[in-house]
C-alpha positions in Angstrom: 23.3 -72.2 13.5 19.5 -71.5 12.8 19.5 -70.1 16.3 22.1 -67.8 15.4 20.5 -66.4 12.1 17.1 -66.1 14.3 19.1 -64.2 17.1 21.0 -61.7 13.8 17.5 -61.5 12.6 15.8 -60.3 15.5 18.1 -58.1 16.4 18.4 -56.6 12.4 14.8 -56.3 12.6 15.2 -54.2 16.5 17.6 -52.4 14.8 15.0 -51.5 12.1 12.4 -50.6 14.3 14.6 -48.4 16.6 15.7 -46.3 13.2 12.0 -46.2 12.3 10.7 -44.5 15.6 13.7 -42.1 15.9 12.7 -41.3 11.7 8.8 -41.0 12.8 10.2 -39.0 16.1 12.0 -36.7 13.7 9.3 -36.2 11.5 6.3 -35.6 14.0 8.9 -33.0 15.3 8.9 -31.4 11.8 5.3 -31.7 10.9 4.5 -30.1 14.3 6.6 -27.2 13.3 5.2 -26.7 10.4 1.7 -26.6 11.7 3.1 -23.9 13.9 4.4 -21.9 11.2 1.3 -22.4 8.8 -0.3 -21.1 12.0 1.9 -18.0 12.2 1.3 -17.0 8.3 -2.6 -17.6 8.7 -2.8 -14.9 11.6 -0.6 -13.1 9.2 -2.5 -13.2 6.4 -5.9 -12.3 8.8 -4.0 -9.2 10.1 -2.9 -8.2 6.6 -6.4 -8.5 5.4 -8.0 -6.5 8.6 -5.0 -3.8 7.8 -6.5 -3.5 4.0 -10.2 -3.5 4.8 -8.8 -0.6 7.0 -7.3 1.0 4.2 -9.7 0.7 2.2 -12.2 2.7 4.6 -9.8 5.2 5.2 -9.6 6.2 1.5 -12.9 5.9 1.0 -13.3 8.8 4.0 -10.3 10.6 2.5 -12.2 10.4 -0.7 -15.3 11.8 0.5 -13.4 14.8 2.7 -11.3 15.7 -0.4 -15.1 16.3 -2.2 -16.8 18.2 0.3 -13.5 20.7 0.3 -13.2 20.6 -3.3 -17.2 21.7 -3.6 -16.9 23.9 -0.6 -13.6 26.1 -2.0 -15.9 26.2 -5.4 -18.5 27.2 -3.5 -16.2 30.2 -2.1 -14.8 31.2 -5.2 -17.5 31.6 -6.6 -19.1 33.9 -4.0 -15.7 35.9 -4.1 -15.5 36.3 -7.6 -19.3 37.8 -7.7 -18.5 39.7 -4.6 -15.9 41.8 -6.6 -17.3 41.9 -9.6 -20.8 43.4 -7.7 -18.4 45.6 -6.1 -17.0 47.0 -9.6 -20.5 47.6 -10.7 -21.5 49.7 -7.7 -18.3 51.6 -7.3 -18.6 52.8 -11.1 
C-alpha cells in the first residue's frame, strides 16, 4: 500500500514536471518573440528618428532658399520700379 502511494506520487510529481517544461518551453518561445519584436520597433523607432533629423535639415534648407529668393525678388523690384520711374523723369 505505501509502495503504491510512493509509485502515484512519483509519477503525479513526473507529471508535474513534464507540464512545467512544456509551460517554461512555451514561454521561452514567447519571450523570444518578443525580444524579436521589441527589436523590430527599436530599428523602427531609429529609422523614424534618422527620417526626422532629415526633415528637419531639409526645412531648414528650404527655409534658407525661400529667404535668399524672397530678398533677391525685393532686390528686383526694387531696381524695376526705379528703372521706370528714372525712365518717366528723362522722357518728360
Amino acid at each position: 500500500v505505501e509502495l503504491t502511494n510512493l509509485l502515484d506520487a512519483v509519477q503525479e510529481t513526473e507529471t508535474k514536471m513534464i507540464e512545467m517544461s512544456a509551460l517554461n518551453h512555451l514561454m521561452s518561445t514567447h519571450v523570444l518573440q518578443q525580444a524579436q519584436q521589441i527589436q523590430y520597433l527599436y530599428d523602427q523607432a531609429v529609422e523614424a528618428t534618422n527620417n526626422v533629423e532629415r526633415g528637419n535639415k531639409e526645412l531648414s534648407q528650404a527655409i534658407q532658399r525661400n529667404s535668399s529668393s524672397r530678398t533677391f525678388l525685393l532686390l528686383f523690384f526694387f531696381v524695376l520700379t526705379f528703372s521706370v520711374l528714372f525712365l518717366d523723369w528723362y522722357s518728360k
